[in-house]
C-alpha positions in Angstrom: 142.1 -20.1 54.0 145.0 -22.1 54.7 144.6 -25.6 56.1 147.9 -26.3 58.6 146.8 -29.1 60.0 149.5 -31.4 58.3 151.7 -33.6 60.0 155.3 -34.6 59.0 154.7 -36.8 56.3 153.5 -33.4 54.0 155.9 -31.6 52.4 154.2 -28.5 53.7 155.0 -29.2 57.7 158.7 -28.5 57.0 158.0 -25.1 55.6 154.9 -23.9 58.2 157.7 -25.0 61.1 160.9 -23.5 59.7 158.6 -20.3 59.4 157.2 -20.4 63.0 160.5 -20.9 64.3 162.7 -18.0 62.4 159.9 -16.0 63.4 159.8 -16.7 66.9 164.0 -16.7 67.1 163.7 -13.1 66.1 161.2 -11.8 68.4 162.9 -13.2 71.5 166.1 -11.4 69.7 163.7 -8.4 69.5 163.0 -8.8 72.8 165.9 -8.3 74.3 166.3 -5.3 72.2 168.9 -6.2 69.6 167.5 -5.4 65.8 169.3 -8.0 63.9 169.1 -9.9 60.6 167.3 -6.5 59.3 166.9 -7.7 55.8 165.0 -9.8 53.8 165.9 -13.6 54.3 165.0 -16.4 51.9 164.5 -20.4 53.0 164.2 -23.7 51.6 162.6 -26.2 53.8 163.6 -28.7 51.4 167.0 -27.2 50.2 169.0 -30.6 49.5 168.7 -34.4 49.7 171.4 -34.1 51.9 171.9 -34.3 55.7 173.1 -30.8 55.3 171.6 -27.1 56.1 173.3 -24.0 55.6 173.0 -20.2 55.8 174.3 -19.1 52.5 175.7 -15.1 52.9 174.9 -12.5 50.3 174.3 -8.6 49.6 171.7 -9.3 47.2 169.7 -12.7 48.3 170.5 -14.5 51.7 168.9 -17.4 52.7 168.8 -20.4 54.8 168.5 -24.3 53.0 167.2 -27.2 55.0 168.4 -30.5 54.1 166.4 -33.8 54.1 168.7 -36.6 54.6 168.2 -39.0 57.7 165.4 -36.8 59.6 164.2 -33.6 57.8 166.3 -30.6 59.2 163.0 -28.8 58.4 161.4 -30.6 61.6 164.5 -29.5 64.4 163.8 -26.4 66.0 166.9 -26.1 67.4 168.3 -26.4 63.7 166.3 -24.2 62.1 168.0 -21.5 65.3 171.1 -22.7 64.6 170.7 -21.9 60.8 169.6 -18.3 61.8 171.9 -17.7 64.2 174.8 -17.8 61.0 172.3 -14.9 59.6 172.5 -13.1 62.9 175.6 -13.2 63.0 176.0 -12.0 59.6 174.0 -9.5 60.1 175.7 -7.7 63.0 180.0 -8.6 62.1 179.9 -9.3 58.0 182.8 -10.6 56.2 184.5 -11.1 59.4 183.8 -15.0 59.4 187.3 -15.7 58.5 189.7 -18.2 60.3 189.8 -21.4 61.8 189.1 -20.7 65.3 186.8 -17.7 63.5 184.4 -20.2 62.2 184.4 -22.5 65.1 183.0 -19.3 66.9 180.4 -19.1 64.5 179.4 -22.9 65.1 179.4 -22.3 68.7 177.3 -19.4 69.1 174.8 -21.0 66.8 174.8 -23.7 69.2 174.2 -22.0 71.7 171.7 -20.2 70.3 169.5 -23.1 69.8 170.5 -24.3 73.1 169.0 -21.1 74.6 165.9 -21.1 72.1 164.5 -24.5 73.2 165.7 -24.1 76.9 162.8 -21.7 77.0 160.3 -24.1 75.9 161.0 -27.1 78.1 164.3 -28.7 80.4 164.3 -31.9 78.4 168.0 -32.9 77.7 168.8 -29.2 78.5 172.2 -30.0 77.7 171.9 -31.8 74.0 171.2 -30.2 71.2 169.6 -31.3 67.6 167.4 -33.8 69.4 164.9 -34.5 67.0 167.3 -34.5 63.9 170.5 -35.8 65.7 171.3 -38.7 68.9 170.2 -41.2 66.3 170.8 -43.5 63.8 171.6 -40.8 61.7 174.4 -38.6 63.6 175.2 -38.3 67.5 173.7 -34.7 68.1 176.0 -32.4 70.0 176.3 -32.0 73.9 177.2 -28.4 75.4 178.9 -29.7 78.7 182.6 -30.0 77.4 185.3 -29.0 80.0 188.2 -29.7 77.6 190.5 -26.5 77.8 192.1 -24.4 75.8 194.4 -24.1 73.8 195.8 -27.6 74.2 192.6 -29.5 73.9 191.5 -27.4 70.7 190.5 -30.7 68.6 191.2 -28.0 65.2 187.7 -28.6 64.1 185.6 -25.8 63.3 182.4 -27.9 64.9 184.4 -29.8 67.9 186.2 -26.4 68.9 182.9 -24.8 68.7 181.2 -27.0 71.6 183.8 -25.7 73.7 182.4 -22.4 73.4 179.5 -23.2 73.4 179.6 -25.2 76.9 181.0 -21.9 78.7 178.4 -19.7 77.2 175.4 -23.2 78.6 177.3 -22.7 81.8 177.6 -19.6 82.3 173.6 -19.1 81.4 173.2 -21.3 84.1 174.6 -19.3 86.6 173.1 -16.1 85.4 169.9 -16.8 83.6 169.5 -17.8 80.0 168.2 -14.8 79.1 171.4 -12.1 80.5 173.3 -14.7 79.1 171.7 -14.5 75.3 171.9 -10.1 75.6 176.0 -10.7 76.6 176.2 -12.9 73.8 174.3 -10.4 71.2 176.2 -7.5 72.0 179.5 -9.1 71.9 179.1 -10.1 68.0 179.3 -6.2 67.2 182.5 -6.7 68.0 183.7 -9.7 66.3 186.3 -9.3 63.9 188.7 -11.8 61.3 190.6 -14.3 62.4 189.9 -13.6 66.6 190.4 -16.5 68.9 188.4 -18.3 71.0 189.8 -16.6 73.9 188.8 -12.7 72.0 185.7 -14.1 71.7 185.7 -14.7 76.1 187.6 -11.1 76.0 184.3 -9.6 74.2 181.9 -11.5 76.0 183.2 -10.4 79.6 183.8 -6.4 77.9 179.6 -6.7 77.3 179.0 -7.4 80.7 181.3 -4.3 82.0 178.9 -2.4 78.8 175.7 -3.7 79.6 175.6 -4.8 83.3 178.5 -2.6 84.9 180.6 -6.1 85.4 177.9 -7.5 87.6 178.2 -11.2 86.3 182.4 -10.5 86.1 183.0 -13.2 88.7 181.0 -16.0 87.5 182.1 -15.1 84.0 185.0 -15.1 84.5 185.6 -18.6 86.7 183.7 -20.3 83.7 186.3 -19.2 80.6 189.1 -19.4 83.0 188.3 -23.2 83.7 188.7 -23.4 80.2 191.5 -21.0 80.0 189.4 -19.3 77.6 190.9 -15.8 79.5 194.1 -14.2 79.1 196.4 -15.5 81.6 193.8 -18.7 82.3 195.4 -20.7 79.6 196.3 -24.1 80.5 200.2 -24.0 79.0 200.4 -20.7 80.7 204.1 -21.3 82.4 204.0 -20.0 85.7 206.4 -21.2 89.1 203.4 -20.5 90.8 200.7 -21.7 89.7 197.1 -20.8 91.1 196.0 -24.3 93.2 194.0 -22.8 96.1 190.5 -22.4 96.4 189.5 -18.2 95.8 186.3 -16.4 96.8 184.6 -14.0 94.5 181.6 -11.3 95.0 183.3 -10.2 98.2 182.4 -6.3 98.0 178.8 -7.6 97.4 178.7 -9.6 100.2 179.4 -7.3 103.0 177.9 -4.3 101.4 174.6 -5.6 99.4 173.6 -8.2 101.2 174.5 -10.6 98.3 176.2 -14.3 98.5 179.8 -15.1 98.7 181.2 -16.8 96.2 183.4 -19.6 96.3 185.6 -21.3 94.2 187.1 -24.7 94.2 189.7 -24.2 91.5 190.0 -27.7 91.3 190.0 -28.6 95.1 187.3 -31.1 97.2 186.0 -29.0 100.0 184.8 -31.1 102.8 183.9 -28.3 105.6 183.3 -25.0 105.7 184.1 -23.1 109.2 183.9 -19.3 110.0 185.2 -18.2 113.5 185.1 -14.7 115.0 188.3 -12.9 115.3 188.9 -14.3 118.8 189.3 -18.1 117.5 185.8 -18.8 118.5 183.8 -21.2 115.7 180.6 -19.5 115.6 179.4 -22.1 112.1 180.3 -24.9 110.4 178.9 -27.3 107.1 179.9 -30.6 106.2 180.3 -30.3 102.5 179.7 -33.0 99.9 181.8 -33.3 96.4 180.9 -31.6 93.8 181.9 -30.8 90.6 180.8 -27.1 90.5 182.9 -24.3 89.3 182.0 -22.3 92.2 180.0 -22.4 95.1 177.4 -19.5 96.6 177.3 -19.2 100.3 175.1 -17.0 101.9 174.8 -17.5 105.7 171.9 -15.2 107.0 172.6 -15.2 110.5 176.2 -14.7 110.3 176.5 -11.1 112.2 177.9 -8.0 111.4 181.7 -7.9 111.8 184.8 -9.6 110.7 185.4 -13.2 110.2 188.0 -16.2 109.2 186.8 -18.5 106.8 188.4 -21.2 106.3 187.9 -24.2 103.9 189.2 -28.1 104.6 190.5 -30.2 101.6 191.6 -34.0 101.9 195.1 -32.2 101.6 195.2 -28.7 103.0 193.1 -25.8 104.7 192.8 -22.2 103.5 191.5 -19.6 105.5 190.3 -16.1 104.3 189.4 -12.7 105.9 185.5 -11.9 105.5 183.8 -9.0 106.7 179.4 -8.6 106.8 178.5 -4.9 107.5 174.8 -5.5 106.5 
């Protein structure tokens, strides 16, 4: 029988771990019900001298090469995901990886589905990725928590562009679960096509939830590519007299009718205090808020009374009140 107690230092480890971990990539795919990569796939633990792995495409004999410059690739989990999730992709939209902001998609998603993989596993630097291979010596790793926007921070690299997908898809997942998050990303690749954009990619992503979950995550999708102006109409050199500065609340429906939370949105603005008053002027609640950074707030006041309400939220520089109603 086999003997797999090895450690790094044998040229084995790198194939026994790249093997576990395609494997286990594809069950949690599997899991979730999407049958991809449905053909035979080759690997080379020890593909290249290089710092370099790759999933090389082809009809007859795909596979996957691991480099070994700096730390082995072989050893990364979340490289050995990000390698498969080029074959995933592959799998479900061939011969559409064509295009700058095309390819940057590709190196996003892969990203983000390492990210997801190891998430599973343990919270340690939930937000890095390549841990083991990169933040080293060798290279800096990459970081899913970029907030630049699109499409005037595009940085026209197929690797830079493809952190700032993959940040809205970490951000989202946070909002949402991990695991909605990887089915929305899944069955938007069926319909990934040439040369899209990052913002078709945000178009397809927000279509699966309408496919998949009846638009139930719309709000909170939608708040996290708009920040990014990753939506139509989001972009950030959209020319507008009047642009959008106030503070918006999302989930409204849900929140008088299914007993859900409110959601609010900053857009940008400190709140300091929340206040709701009955419709004769009367404050009946109020919150001293702390700053934060979040895209959106959710509120969920469980002995606020059935009826109709004004809330209204303070800034340093204005307040904006909104109509609420809670028949539940």
């Amino acid at each position: 029988s086999a003997n797999l107690m090895v450690n790094r230092s044998h040229p084995s480890f790198e194939y026994f771990n790249v093997f576990y971990h395609l494997h286990a990539a594809n069950d949690n795919f599997s899991r979730l019900g999407f049958n991809v990569v449905d053909f035979p796939l080759h690997f080379d633990a020890h593909g290249t001298e290089s710092d370099q792995s790759s999933y090389v495409p082809s009809d007859v004999f795909p596979y996957l090469k691991f480099g070994d410059g700096g730390v082995d690739d072989g050893e990364d989990a979340e490289v050995i995901v990000h390698e498969y999730g080029h074959a995933v992709i592959h799998s479900v939209a061939p011969n559409t990886s064509v295009g700058s902001e095309r390819s940057a998609l590709d190196e996003g998603m892969c990203d983000y589905f390492a990210l997801s993989y190891t998430a599973r596993l343990a919270d340690y630097n939930r937000s890095t990725i390549f841990d083991w291979d990169g933040h080293n010596e060798y290279w800096e790793g990459r970081t899913l928590t970029d907030t630049r926007t699109y499409p005037s921070d595009k940085l026209n690299n197929i690797y830079g562009d493809g952190i700032l997908w993959a940040s809205a898809l970490s951000e989202i997942a946070e909002h949402i679960g991990m695991e909605e998050a990887d089915r929305l990303a899944l069955q938007s690749l069926y319909s990934w096509f040439p040369f899209m954009l990052l913002s078709d990619a945000a178009q397809l992503y927000t279509q699966a939830d309408t496919i998949l979950n009846d638009a139930q995550n719309c709000d909170i999708i939608t708040a996290v590519f708009c920040a990014r102006g990753l939506l139509r109409g989001c972009e950030d050199t959209l020319i507008s007299t009047t642009p959008l500065t106030a503070p918006y609340l999302g989930n409204s429906f849900d929140f008088s009718f299914n007993n859900e939370p409110l959601f609010i949105y900053p857009n940008g603005n400190e709140i300091l205090m929340l206040e709701v008053f009955d419709l004769k002027g009367c404050l009946i609640h109020t919150e001293d808020w702390e700053s934060s950074d979040a895209t959106f707030y959710s509120w969920d006041e469980a002995a606020l009374p059935q009826g109709a309400f004004i809330l209204r939220l303070s800034t340093p520089s204005a307040s904006y009140s909104f109509k609420i109603v809670k028949l539940w």
